[in-house]
Backbone bond lengths (Angstrom), bond angles and torsions (degrees), N, CA, C in turn:
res aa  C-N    CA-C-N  psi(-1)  N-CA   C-N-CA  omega(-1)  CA-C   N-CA-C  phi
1 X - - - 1.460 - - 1.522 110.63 -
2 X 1.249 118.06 -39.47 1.392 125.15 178.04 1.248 125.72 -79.95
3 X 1.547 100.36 -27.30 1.745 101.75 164.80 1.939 102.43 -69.82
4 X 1.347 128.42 -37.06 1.333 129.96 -168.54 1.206 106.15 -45.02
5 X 1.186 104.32 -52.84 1.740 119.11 -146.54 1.828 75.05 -97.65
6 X 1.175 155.97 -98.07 1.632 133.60 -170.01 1.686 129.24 0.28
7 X 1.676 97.61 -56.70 1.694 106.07 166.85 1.745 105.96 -60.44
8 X 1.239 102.92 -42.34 1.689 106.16 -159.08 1.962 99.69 -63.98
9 X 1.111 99.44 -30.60 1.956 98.76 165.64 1.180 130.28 -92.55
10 X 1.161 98.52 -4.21 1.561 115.73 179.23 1.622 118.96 -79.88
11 X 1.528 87.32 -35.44 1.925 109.95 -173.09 1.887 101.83 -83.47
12 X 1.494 96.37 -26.89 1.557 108.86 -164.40 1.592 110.49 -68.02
13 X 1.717 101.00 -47.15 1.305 135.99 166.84 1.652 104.50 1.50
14 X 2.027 101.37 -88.81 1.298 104.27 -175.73 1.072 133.86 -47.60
15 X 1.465 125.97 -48.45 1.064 155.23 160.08 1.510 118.40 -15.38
16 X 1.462 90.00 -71.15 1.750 102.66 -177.19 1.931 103.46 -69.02
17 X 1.421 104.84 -15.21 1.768 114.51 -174.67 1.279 94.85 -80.30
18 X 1.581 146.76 -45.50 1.161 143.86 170.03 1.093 118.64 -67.87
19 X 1.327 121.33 -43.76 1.623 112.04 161.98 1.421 130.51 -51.05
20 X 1.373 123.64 -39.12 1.068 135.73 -166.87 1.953 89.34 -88.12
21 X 1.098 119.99 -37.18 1.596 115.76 170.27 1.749 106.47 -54.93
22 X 1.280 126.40 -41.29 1.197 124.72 -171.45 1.227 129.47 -90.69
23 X 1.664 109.24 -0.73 1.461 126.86 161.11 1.342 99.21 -74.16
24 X 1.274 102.72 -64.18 1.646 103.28 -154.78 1.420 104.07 -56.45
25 X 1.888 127.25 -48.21 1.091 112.36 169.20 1.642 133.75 -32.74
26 X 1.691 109.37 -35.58 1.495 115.52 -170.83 1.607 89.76 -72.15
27 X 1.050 105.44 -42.83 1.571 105.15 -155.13 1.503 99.51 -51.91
28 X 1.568 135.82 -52.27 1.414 162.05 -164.15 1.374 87.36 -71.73
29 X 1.559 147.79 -33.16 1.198 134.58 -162.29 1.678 80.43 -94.91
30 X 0.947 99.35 -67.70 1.722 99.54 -163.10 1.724 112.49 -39.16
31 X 1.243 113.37 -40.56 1.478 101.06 -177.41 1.929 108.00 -93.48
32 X 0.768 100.65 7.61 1.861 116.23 176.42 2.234 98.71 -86.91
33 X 1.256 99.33 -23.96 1.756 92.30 -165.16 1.134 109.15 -79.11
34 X 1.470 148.85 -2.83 1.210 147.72 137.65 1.469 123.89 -21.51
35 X 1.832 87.46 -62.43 1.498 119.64 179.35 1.325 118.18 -44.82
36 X 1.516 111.99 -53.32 1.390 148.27 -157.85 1.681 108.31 -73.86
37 X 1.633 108.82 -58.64 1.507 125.53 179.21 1.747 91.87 -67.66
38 X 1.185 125.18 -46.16 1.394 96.90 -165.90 1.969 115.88 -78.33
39 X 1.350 102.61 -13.94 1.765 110.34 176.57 1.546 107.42 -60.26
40 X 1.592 102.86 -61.24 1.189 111.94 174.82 2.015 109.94 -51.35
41 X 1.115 111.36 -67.14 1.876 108.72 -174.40 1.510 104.01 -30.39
42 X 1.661 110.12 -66.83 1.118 117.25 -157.59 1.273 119.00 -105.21
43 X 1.475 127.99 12.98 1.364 133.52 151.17 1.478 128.41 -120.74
44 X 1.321 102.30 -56.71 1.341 107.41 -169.62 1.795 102.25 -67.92
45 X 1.066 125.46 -43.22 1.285 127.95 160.27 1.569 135.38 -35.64
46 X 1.270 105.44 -57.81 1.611 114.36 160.75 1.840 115.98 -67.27
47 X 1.336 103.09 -33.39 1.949 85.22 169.97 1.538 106.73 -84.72
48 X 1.296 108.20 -23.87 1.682 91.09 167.22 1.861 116.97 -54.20
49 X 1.270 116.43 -71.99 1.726 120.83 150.18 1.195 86.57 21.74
50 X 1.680 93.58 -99.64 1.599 132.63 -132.68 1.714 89.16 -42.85
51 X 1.563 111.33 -70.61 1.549 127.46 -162.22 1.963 91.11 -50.81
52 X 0.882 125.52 -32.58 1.749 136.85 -169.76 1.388 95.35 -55.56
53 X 1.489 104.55 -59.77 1.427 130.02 -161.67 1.895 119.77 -59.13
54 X 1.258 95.96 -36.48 0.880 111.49 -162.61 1.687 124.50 -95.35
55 X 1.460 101.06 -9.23 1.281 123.45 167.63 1.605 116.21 -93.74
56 X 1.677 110.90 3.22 1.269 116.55 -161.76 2.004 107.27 -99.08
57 X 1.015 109.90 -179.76 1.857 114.68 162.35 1.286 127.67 -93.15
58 X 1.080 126.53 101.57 1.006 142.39 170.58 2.136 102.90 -22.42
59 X 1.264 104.39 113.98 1.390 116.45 -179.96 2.063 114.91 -69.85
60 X 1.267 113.63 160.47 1.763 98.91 165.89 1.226 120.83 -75.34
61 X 1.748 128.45 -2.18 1.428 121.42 149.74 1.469 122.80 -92.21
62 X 1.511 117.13 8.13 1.535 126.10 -176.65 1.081 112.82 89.36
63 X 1.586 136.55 -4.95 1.095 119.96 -167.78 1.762 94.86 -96.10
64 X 1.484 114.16 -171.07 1.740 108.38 -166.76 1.600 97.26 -93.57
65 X 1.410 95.51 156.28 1.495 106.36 172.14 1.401 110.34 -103.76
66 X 1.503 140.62 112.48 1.218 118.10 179.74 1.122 128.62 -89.59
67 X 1.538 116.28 72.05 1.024 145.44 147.89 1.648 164.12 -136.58
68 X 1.248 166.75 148.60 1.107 143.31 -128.71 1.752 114.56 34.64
69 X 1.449 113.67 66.47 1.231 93.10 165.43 1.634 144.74 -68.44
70 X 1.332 102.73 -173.80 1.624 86.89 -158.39 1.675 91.12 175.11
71 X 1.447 94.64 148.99 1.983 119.60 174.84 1.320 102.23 -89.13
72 X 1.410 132.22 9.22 1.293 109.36 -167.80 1.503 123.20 -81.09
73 X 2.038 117.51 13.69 1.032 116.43 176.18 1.475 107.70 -114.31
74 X 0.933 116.67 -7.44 1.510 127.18 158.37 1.383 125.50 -89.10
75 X 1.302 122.31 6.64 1.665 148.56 167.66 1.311 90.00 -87.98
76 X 1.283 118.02 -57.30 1.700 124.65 -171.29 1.495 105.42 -47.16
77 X 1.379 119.17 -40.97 1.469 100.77 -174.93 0.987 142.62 -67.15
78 X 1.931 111.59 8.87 1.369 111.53 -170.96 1.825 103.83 -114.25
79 X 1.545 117.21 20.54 0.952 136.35 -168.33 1.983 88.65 -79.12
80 X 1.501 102.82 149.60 1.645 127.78 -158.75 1.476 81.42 -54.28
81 X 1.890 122.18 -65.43 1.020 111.26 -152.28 1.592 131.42 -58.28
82 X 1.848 106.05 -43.25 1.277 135.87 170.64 1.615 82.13 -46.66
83 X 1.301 135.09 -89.55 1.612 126.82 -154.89 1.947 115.08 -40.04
84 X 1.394 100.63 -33.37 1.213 115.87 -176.51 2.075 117.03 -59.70
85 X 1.425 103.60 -37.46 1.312 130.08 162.82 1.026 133.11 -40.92
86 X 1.529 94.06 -72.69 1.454 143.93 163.34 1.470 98.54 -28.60
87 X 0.757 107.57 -90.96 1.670 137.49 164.01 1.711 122.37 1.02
88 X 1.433 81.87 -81.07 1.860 105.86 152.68 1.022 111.46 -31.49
89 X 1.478 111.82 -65.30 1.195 120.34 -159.70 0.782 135.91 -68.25
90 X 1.398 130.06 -31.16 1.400 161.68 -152.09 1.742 93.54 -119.76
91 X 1.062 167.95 3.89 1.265 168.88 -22.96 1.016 110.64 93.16
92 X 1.626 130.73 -71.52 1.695 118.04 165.82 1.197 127.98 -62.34
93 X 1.655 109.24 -31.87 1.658 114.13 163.94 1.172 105.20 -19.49
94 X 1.683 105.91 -77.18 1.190 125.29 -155.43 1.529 125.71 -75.59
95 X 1.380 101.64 -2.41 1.382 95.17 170.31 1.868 96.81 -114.41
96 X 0.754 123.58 -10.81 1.492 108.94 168.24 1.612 103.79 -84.03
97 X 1.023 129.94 -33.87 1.814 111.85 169.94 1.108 120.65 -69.39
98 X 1.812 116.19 -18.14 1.298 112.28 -177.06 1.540 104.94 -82.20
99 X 1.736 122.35 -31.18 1.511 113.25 -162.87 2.121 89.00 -82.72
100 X 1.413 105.50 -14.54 1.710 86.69 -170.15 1.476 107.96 -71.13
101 X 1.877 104.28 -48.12 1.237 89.93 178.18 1.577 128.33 -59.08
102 X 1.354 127.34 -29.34 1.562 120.66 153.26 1.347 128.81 -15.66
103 X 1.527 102.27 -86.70 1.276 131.24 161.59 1.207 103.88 -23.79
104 X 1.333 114.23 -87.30 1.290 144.19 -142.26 1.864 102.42 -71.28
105 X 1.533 105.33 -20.86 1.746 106.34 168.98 1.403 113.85 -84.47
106 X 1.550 108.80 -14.24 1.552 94.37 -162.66 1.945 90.10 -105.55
107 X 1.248 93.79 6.70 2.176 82.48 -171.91 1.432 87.74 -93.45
108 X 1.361 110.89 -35.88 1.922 118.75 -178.97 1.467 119.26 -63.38
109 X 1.305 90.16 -22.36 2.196 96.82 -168.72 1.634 87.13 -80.52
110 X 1.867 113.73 -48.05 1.499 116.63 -159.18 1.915 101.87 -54.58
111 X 1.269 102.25 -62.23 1.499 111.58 165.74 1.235 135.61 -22.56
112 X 1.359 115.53 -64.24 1.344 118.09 153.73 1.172 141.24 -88.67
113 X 1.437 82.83 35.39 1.975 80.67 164.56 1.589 97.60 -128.32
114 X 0.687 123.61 19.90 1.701 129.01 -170.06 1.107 93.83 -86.64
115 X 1.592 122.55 124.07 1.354 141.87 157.35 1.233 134.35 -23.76
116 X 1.647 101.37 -59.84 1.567 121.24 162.08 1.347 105.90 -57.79
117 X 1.637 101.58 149.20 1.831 112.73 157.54 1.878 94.38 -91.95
118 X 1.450 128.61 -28.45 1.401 116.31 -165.69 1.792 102.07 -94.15
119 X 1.432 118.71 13.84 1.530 119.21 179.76 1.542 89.98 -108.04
120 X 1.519 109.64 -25.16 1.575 92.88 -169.96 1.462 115.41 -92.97
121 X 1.575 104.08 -30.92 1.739 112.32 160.85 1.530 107.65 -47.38
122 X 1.248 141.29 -46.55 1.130 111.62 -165.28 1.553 115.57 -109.62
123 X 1.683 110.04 1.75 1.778 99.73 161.00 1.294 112.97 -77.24
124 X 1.889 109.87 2.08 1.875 114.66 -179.86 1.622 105.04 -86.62
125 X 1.625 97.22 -16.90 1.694 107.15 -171.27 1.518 102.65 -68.45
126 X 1.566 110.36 -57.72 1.389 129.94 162.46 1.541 129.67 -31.71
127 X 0.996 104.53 -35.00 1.727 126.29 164.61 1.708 122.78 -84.10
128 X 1.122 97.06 -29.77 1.775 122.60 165.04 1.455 122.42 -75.21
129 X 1.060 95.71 -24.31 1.874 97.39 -158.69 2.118 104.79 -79.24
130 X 1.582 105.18 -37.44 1.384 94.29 -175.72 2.049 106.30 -63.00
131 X 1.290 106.94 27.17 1.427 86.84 -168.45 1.053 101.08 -131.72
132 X 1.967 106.19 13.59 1.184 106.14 164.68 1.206 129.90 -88.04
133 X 1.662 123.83 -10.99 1.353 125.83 144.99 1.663 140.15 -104.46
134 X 1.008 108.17 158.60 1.731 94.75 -177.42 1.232 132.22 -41.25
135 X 1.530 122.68 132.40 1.571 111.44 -175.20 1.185 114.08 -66.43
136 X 1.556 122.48 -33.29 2.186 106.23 162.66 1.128 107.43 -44.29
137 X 1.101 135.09 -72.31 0.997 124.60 152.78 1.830 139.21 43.59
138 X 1.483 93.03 -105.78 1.532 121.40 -177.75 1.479 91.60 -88.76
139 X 1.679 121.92 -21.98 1.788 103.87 174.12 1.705 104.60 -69.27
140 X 1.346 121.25 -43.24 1.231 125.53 -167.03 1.731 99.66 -58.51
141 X 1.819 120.13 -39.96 1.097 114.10 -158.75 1.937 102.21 -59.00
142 X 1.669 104.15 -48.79 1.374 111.65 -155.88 2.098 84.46 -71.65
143 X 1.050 134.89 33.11 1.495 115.25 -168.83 1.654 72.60 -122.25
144 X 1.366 120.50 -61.14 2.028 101.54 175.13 1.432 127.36 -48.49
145 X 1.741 109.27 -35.35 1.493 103.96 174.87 1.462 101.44 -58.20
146 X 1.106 131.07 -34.51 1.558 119.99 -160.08 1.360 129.11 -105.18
147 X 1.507 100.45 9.29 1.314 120.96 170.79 1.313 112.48 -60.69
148 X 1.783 115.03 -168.73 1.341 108.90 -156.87 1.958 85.43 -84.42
149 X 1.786 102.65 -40.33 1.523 104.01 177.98 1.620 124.72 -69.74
150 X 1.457 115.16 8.36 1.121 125.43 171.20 1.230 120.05 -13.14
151 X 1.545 134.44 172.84 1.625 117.26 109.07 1.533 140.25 -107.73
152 X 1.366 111.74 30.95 1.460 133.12 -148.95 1.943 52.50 -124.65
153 X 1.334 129.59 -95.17 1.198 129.92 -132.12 1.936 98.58 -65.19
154 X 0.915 110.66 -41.04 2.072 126.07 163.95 1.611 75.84 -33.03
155 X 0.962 106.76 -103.41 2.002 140.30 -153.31 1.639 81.32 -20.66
156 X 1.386 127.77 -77.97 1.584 130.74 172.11 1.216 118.77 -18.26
157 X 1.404 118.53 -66.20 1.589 127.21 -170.30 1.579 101.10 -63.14
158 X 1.253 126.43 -34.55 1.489 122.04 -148.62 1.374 97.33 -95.22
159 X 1.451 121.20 -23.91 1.687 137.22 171.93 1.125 103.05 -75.34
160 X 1.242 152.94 -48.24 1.452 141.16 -111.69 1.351 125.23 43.31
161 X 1.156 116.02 6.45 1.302 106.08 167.10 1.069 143.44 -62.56
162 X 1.308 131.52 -47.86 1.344 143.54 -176.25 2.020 105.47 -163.68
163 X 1.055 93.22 150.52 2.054 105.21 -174.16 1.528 84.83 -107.27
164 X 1.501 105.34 178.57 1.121 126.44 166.86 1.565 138.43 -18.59
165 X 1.189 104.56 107.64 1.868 111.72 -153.02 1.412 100.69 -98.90
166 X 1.399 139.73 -10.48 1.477 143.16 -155.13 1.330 100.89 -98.64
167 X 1.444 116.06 120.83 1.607 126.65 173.61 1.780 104.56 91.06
168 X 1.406 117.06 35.72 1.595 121.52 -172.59 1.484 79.69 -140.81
169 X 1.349 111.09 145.00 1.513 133.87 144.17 1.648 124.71 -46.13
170 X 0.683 110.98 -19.45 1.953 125.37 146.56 1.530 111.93 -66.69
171 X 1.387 130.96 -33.32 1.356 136.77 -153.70 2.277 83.63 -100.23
172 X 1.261 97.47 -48.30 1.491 94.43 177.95 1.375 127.96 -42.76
173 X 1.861 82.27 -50.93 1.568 100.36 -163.09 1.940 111.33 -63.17
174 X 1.279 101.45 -12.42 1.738 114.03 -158.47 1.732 83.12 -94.04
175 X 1.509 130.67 -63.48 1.256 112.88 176.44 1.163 129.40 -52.38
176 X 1.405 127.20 -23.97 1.604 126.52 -179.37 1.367 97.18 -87.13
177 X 1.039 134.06 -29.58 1.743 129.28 169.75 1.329 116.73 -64.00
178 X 1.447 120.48 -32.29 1.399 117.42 176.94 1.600 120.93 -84.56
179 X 1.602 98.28 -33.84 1.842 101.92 164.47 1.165 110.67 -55.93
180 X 1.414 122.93 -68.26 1.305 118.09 -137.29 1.923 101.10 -93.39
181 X 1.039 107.12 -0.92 1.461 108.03 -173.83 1.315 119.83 -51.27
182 X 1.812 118.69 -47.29 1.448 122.51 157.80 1.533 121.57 -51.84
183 X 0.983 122.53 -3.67 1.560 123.26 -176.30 1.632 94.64 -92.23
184 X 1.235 117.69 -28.88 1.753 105.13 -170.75 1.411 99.01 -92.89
185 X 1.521 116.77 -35.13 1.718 115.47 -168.60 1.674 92.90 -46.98
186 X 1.449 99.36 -63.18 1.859 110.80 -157.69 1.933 113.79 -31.93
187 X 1.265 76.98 -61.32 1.564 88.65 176.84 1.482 123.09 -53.39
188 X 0.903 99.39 -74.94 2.177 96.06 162.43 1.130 130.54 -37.57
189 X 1.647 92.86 -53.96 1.712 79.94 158.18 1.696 150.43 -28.73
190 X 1.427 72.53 -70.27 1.689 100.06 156.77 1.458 121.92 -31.89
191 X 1.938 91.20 -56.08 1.996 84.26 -170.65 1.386 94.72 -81.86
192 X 1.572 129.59 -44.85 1.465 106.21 -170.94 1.642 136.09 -60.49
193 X 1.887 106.80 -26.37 1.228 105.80 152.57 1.567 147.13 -65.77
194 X 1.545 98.63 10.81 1.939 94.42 174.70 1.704 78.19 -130.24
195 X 1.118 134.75 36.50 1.476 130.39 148.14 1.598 108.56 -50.08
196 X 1.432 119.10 128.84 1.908 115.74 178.83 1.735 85.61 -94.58
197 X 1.701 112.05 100.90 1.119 104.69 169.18 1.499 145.47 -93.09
198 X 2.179 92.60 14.78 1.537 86.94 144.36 1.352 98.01 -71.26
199 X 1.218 157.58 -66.09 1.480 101.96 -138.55 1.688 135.45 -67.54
200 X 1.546 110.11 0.80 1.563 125.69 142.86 1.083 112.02 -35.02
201 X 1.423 109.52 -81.32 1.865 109.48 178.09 1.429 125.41 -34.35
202 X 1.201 108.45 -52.04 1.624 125.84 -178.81 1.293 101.09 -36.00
203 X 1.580 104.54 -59.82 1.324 115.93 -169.42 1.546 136.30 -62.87
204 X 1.689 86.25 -10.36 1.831 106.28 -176.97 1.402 89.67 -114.39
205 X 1.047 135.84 -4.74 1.384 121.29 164.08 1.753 127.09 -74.05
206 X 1.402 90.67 -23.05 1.554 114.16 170.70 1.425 147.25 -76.88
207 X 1.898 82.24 6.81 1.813 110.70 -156.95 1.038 110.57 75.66
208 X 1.221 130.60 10.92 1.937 110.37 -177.64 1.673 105.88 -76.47
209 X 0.874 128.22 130.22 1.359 144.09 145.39 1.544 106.93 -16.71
210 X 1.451 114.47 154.30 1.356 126.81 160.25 1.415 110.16 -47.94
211 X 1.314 89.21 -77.88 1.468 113.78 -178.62 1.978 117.97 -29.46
212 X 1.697 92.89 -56.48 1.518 109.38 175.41 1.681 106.39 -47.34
213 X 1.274 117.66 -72.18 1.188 139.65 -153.23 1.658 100.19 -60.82
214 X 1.606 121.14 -49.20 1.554 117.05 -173.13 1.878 95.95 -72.42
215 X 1.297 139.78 -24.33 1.584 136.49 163.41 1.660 101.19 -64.32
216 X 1.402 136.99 -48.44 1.409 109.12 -138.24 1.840 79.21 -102.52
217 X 1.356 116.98 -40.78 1.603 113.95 -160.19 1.773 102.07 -97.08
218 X 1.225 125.82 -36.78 1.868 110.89 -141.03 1.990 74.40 -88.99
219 X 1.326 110.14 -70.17 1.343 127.10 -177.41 1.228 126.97 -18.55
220 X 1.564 106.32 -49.45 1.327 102.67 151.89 1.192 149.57 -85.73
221 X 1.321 103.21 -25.35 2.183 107.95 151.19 1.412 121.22 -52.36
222 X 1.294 110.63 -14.90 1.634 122.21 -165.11 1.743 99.30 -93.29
223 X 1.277 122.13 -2.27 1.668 128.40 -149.80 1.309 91.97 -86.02
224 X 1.355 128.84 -24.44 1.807 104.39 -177.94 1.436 102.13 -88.83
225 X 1.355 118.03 -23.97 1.519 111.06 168.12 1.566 135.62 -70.81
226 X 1.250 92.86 -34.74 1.880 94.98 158.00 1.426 102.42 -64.07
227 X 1.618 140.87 -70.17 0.888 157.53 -136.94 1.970 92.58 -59.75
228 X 1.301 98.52 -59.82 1.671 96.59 179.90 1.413 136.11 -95.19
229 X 1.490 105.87 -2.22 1.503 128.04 129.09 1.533 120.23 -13.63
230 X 1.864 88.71 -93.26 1.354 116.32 179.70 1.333 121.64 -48.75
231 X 1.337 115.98 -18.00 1.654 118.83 175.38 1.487 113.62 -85.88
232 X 1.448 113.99 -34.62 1.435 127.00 -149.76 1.760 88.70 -88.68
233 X 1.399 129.68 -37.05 1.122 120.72 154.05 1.660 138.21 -83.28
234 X 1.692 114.94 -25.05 1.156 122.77 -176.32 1.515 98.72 -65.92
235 X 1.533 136.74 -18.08 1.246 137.11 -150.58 1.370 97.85 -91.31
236 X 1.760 109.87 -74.06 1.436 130.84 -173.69 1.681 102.89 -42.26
237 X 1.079 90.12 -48.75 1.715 94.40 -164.36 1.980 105.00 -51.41
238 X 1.581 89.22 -59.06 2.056 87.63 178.21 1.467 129.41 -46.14
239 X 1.037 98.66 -21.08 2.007 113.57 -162.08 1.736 82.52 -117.75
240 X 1.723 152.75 28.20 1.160 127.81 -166.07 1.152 72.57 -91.16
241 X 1.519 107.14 169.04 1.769 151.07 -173.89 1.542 105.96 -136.19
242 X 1.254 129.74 -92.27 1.273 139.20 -167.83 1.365 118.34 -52.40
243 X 1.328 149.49 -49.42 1.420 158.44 112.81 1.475 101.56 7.08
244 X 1.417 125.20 -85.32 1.579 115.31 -162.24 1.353 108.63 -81.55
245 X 1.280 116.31 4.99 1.888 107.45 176.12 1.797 98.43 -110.65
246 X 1.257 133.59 4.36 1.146 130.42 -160.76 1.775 102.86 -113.33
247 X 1.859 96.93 -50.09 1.491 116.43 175.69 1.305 114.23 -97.93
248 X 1.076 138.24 7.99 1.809 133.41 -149.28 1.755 97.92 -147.94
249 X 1.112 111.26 -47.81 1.441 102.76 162.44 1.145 101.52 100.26
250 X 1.544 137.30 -147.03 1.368 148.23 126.32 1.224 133.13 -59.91
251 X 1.258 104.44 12.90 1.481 116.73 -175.58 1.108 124.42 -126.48
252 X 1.470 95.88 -5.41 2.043 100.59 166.73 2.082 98.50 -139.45
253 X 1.470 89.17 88.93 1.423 91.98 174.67 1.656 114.52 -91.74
254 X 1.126 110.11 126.53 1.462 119.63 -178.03 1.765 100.10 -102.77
255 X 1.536 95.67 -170.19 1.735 89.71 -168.03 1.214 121.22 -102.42
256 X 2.127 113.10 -0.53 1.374 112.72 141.57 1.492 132.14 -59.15
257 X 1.374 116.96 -37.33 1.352 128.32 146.56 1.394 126.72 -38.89
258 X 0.957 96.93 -46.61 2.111 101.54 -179.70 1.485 93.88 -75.68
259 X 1.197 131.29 -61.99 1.450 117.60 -165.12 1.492 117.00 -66.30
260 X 1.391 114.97 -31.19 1.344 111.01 160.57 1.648 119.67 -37.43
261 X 1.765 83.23 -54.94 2.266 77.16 -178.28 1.265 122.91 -82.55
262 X 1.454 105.86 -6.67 1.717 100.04 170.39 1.500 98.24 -70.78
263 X 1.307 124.78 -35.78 1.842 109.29 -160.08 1.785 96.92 -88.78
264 X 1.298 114.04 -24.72 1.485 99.86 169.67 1.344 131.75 -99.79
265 X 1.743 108.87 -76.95 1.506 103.91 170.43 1.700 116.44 -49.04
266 X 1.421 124.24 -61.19 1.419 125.56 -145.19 1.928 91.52 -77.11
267 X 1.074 101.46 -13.25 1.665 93.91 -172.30 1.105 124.06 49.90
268 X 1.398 112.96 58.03 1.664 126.31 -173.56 1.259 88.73 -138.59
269 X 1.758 116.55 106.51 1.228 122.04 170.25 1.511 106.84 -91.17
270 X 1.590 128.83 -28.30 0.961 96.99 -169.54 1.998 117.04 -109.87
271 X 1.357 93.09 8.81 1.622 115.76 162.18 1.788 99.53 -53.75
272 X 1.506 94.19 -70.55 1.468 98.79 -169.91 1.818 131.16 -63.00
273 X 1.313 91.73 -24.45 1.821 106.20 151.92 1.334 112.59 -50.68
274 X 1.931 117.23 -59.38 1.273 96.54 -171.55 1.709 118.83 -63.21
275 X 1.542 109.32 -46.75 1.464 111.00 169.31 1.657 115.84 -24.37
276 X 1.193 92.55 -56.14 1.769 106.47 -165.64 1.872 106.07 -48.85
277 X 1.504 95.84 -49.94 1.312 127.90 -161.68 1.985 112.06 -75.44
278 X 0.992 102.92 -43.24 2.037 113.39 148.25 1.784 101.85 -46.61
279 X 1.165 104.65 -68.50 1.357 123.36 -175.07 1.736 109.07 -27.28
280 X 1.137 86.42 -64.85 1.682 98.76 -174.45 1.826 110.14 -88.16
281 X 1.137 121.05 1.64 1.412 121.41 158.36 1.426 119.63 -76.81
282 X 1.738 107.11 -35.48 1.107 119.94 163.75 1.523 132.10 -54.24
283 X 1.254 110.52 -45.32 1.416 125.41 160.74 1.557 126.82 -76.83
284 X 1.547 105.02 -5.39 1.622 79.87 163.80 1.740 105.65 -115.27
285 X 1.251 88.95 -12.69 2.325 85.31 164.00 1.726 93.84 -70.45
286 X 1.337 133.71 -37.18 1.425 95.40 -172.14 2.141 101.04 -93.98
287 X 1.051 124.92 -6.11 1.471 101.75 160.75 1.766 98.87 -86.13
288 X 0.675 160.22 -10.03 1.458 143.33 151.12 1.449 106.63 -46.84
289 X 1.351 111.63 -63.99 1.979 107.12 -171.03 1.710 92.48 -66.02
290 X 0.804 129.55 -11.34 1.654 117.07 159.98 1.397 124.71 -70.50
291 X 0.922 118.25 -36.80 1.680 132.12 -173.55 1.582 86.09 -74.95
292 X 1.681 124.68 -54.29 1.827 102.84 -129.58 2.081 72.70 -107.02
293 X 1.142 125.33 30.59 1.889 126.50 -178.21 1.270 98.56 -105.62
294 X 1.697 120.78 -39.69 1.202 113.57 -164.43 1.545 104.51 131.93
295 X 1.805 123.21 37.07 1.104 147.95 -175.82 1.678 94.60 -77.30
296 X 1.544 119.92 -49.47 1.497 103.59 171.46 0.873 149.06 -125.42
297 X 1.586 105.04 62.10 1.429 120.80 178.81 1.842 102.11 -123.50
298 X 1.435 97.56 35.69 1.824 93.13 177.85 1.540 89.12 -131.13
């Protein structure tokens, strides 16, 4: 009788283990749908739009007609000027992610190696602090340093070094380096501080060189932090707005700039969808090569 009733809880066991798995799941869905309704309202909804938009005809007030569809604004993008943008654009990206991650590896390596936990809390404070005011803000500040009354532009004239930097693609490149620079420290940080740095030692125990050892061992523990670094700035930077219309002028139009004037001045809503809409294809092939590089193991 006692063996009966033993099997009979034994068999019951899983059962009640999957059930009780499929509460808790509802339960985790149910308090997640807040989350969920507002992604969808206010994201997933508006790039639907955009992609809507952009397949549409351009109306006689510019806005889309939804009808007769058609590629003919995504044909547009291979037009001299759009490539010319493009170009720009895709060009400062890449050299402002390349000087952050520089920068931005050697302020992260200094950081985490600091002895102290209260020396390293507050060079994180130091890395924190520009985000304690608005980025118009600190864009407007670096737009007086670089004026003609500057002293970034003074400091120039009185060197020979360089004249007036404000409204040049040099003047851009210095604001997107100063925004986005905390976005690459953070991340590295991260990976270089749970580095197991015996296995550094190991590696200098073996004769390896400094040099050897930070290429074959630190460099590569550090790879999800470059990896999501490099996105968190290579991204912002392509699509920036505020930076190249603040420092760049009319004279360094990037392709937040262009889409701005397709949706206002040029009154091409659905030109500027497609722009928009490249834009954001771009950004989710490069958070994809983030995820399948080693996006989650940081």
């Amino acid at each position: 009788m006692l063996s009966g009733e033993s099997s009979t809880v034994e068999a019951a066991n899983p059962r009640l283990e999957r059930s009780a798995q499929r509460r808790e799941s509802w339960r985790g869905f149910l308090h997640a749908v807040p989350a969920y309704v507002y992604l969808v309202v206010f994201f997933m909804l508006p790039l639907i739009i955009v992609f809507v938009f952009s397949f549409a005809s351009r109306g006689r007030t510019g806005k889309p007609v939804l009808e007769g569809w058609n590629v003919d604004s995504w044909a547009r993008l291979s037009e001299p000027l759009v490539r010319t943008i493009t170009t720009r654009s895709v060009v400062i990206a890449i050299l402002n992610t390349v000087f952050c991650l520089v920068i931005g590896y050697l302020f992260a390596y200094w950081i985490a190696t600091r002895r102290k936990q209260s020396t390293r809390n507050f060079l994180l404070i130091l890395v924190l602090i520009p985000f304690w005011s608005n980025f118009l803000v600190r864009t407007y500040a670096w737009r007086m340093l670089l004026d003609a009354d500057g002293y970034i532009t003074q400091l120039g004239e009185l060197t020979g070094l360089w004249s007036r930097l404000l409204f040049t693609e040099t003047a851009v490149f210095i604001g997107l380096l100063y925004g986005y620079l905390p976005f690459m420290v953070l991340p590295l940080y991260a990976a270089i501080e749970r580095i197991d740095w015996s296995l550094v030692e190991a590696g200098r125990d073996l004769y390896a060189s400094g040099a050897m050892a930070f290429r074959k061992i630190t460099l590569p523990l550090s790879r999800p932090g470059i990896i999501a670094g490099s996105i968190l700035v290579f991204i912002p930077s392509l699509g920036a707005y505020v930076t190249p219309d603040i420092l760049g002028g009319a004279k360094t139009t990037l392709l937040g700039n262009f889409i701005v004037t397709q949706f206002g001045a040029a009154r091409n809503w659905p030109f500027g969808s497609a722009v928009s809409g490249a834009i954001l294809i771009v950004m989710l092939l490069a958070t994809i090569v983030y995820f399948r590089t080693g996006g989650r193991t940081i």
